[in-house]
Structure formats: structure tokens, C-alpha cells
N, C-alpha and C positions, 0 to 999 in steps of 0.2 A: 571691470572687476576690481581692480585696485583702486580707483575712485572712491569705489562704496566702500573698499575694505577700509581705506584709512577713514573715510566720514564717519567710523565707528563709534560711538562714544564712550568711553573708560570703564563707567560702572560695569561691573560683571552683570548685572541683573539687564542692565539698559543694553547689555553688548548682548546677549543670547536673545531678548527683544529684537533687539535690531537684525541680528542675523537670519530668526524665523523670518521676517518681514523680506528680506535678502532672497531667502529660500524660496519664499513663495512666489517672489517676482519673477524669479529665472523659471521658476517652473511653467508659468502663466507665458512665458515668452516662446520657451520651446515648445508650450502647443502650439502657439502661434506661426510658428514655423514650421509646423506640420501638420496641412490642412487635411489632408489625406486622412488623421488619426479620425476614429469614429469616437463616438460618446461611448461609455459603459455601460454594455449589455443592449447598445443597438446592431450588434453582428455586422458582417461585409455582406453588402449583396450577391450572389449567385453572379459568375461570369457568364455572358451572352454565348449561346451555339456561335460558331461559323459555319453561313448562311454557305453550302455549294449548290450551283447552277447548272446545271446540265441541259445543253440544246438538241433538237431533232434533225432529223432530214430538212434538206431545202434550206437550212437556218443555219447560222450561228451565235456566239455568244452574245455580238452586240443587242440579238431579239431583247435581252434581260436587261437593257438599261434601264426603261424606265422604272423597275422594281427594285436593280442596284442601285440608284441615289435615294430612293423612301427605305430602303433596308440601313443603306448607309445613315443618312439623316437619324432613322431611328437608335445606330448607336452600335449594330451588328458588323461585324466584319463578315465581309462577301469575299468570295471569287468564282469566276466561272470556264471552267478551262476546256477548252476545243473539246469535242465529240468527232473522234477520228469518220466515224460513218463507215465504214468498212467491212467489216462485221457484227453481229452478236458479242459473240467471243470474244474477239478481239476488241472492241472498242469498252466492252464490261471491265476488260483483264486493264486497259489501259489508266480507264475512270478507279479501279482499285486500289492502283499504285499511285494515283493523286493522293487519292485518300488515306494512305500511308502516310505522306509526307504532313499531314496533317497534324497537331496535335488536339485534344479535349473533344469534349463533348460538338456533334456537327448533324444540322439539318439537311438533309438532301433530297433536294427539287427537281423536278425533270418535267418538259413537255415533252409532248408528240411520242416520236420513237426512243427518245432519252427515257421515257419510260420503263421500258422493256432492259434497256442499260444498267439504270439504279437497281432495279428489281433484281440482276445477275451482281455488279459490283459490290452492292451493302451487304450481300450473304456474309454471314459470320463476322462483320463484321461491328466490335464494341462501341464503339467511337460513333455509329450513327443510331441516333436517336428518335430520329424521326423521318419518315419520309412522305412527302408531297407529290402529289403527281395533278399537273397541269395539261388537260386537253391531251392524257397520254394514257399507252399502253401499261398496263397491269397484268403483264401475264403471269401464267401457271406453270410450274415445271413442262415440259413438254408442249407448250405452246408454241405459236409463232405468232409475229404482226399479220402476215398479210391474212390469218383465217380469220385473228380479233378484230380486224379492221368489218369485216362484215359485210356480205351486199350491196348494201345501201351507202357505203363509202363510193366516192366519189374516184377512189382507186380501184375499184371493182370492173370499172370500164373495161373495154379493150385497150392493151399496154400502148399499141402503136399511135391511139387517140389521144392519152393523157402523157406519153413519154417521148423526150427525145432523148437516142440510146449513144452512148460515147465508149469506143466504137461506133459506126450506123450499124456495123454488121449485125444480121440475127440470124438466129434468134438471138436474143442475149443471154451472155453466161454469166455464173456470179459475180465476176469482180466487173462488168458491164457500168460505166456510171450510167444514172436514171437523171435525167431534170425535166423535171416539171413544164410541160409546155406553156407559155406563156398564158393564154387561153385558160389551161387548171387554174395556174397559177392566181390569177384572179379572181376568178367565180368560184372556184372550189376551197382555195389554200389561205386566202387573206381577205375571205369576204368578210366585210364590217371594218377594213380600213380605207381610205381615202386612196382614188387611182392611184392617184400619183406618187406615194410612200410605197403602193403598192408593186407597183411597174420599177422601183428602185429594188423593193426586195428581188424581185422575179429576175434582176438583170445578174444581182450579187450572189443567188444560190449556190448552193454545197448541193452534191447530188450525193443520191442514195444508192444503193447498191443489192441482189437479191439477195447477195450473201448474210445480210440481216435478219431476212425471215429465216435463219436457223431455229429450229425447237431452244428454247429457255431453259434454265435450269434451276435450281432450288431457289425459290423466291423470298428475300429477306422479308418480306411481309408478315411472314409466320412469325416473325419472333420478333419486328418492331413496329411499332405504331404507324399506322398511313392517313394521309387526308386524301382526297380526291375532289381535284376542281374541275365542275363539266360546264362549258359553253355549249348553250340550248341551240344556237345555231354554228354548231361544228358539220363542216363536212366532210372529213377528212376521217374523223375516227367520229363516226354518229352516237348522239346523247342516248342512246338506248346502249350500243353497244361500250363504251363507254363505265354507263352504269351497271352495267353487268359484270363486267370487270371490276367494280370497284367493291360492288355487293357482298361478290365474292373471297375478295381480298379480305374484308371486316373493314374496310376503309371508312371513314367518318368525313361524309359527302354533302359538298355545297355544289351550288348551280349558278351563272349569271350569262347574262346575256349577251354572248359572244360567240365570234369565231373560232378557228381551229387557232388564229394567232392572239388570241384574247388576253397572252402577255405583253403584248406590245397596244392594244387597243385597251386595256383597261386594268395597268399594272398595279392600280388603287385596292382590288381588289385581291389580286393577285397576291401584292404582299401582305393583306391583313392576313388570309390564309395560312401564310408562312411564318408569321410572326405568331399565329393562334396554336400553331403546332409546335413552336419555340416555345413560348410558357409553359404550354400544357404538360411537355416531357421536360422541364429544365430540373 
């Protein structure tokens, strides 16, 4: 600045010349140094939801990577935090107070029994804007998993054929963990992925517990937008029962051709879903 101030030149006329020219330069330079500024009267774009993930029984968080780095990539901030599995109740009250710590606007995704979770957690609450449900339960007040699971679920068996009980003791009582016999585990829980990915999940399981089939309570569905993503070959929670659930909910329902783990076998899909229900409410 002193450089240009003395290169000034004497005449008053050539000196307030000079000086607009001065003005203009500096001006021209601290846009430049601020690439962040928008042009005039093109507005800031809308900040992105934060994407939360909620997992089911038999599962945990890591099922969602491959839909974490296409969310990521995309530009969203993710996170997906344990799903205790323990109760209804309790695991909803837990995923709540996630959601507390949260700030702004937040889409909330669930598979399987994470389902039933979102649908108790979101009630009342502002901050979530939309919710997704993946290969999952959509209950009703007064509902429970194991009656929407349905017949035709592959959990419908005899407990002692598809469960090993921890305790062995039985009968089982609520807090009883449930894992998946290896045998489910495959043909029923992760059909459409590769043995061998498959035989790693089955070894790593979270077990589920009765205490989960407690009846639901007020369903944030009433009051926020839902998508519902159903794999035609789900066996776990069956594409009819499923869609019944979701009919019922007002849910806005896609279909692809997957299993019950259709997050991790085709998370391409997965996240367009979740990204299409981020626009839609932003």
C-alpha cells in the first residue's frame, strides 16, 4: 500500500484517478481471497441432512459401509451408531438420545429390526426429516416384530431349529440372547451374498433378544415422510409382508432384487434411495 500511495501522481484530477483505480484493484483482490463469496443473487446452497444409520439383529454397523463411502463421496456426513439390541424400548430411548446430540436437519435409515427402533426413536421428534427403511420393520402402535415378521418368515420355524439360545437354558426368557444358527444364517439371513463373506458375518453376529418383540409405540411415520426399500428375495421379513407395512405406513416404495442383507449386496441402490429422500425433504 505505500508503494501505490507514493506512485501517486500530483494533479488532484490524475490523484482521485489514480486512487479509483487503487480502489478497484484492492477490491478485485479481496474477492480473490475469498473464494467461498457467491456471486450476487446466486444464494448459498441448502446444507446436506446428516445421513444416520441404524442396524438390525444378527448385524452391525459395519453391514453400512458400503453405502458410507457412496454417501460420503456424495458430500453427506454419515454416522451409524451401535443398535444396543436389547429391547424395543430401550434400544429406541438409546438411538433418541444419539439423535439429540445431533444438530440440523437428519435422515434416518434403518434395516431389518432397526426398523421398528427409528419408527419409536423419531416420534416427536423436529430434526428428522425423513425416514428410510431398508429390508425393515414398519410398525404400528401396538404392534410387535415377530407377528409382522409373518408366517412365511423364515423366523416362523420352530425357535430350537433356527436359534442357538445363550443361556442353552429353556425355555428362553427375554433377555435370552438369540443367534442365528449358522445353517439360518446362510439360506435364510444373507442369501444373495457370497459363502464366504457370508460365513464371516454368521461367525461375527450380535444376537437378538425376545425382549424386542415388545408392542411399538406412536409411530413417527404419521408426521414424517418415509421411503421403503423391499428385496424381492428377503427371507427374513417377506416382500409381501414387507409391503404391507409399508402401504400402510403412506411410505413411497421401491423394490430391487435382493436379500434380507441387500445393504451390503447392493449398497448402489441402497444409497440412491437415501439420497432421493434427502432432496425430496431438504
Amino acid at each position: 500500500m505505500t508503494r501505490l500511495t507514493a506512485a501517486l501522481p500530483r494533479s488532484p484530477r490524475r490523484r482521485l484517478a489514480a486512487a479509483a483505480a487503487v480502489a478497484v484493484l484492492l477490491t478485485g483482490l479481496a474477492v480473490v481471497r475469498a473464494p467461498g463469496t457467491l456471486a450476487h443473487g446466486s444464494g448459498s446452497a441448502p446444507a446436506k441432512p446428516t445421513v444416520v444409520l441404524v442396524h438390525g439383529d444378527w448385524a452391525d454397523a459395519s453391514g453400512w459401509s458400503g453405502v458410507i463411502a457412496r454417501l460420503q463421496d456424495d458430500g453427506y456426513t454419515v454416522v451409524a451408531p451401535p443398535n444396543p439390541l436389547r429391547s424395543l424400548s430401550g434400544d429406541a430411548a438409546y438411538i433418541r438420545t444419539y439423535l439429540d446430540t445431533l444438530t440440523g436437519p437428519i435422515v434416518l435409515v434403518a434395516h431389518s429390526y432397526g426398523g421398528a427402533v427409528i419408527t419409536n426413536a423419531a416420534t416427536g421428534d423436529p430434526n428428522v426429516r425423513a425416514l428410510v427403511y431398508v429390508d425393515a420393520f414398519i410398525p404400528d402402535q401396538g404392534q410387535n416384530t415377530l407377528d409382522l415378521a409373518g408366517p412365511d418368515s423364515a423366523l416362523s420355524a420352530d425357535p430350537t431349529t433356527i436359534f442357538n439360545f445363550v443361556p442353552a437354558t429353556l425355555p428362553p426368557t427375554p433377555s435370552t440372547d438369540l443367534y442365528l444358527k449358522t445353517s439360518t444364517f446362510l439360506k435364510d439371513f444373507a442369501n444373495g451374498l457370497p459363502e464366504s463373506e457370508a460365513r464371516i458375518l454368521a461367525a461375527t453376529q450380535r444376537p437378538a433378544t425376545l425382549a424386542q418383540a415388545e408392542p411399538s409405540g406412536v409411530p413417527a411415520w404419521r408426521t414424517i415422510p418415509s421411503w421403503a426399500l423391499i428385496g424381492t428375495q428377503d427371507h427374513i421379513i417377506p416382500p409381501a409382508a414387507e409391503q404391507g407395512m409399508a402401504e400402510h405406513a403412506g411410505a413411497t416404495i421401491s423394490y430391487f432384487n435382493a436379500g434380507h442383507l441387500g445393504l451390503i449386496s447392493d449398497p448402489k441402490t441402497v444409497t440412491r434411495l437415501i439420497e432421493r429422500a434427502a432432496k425430496a425433504t431438504g
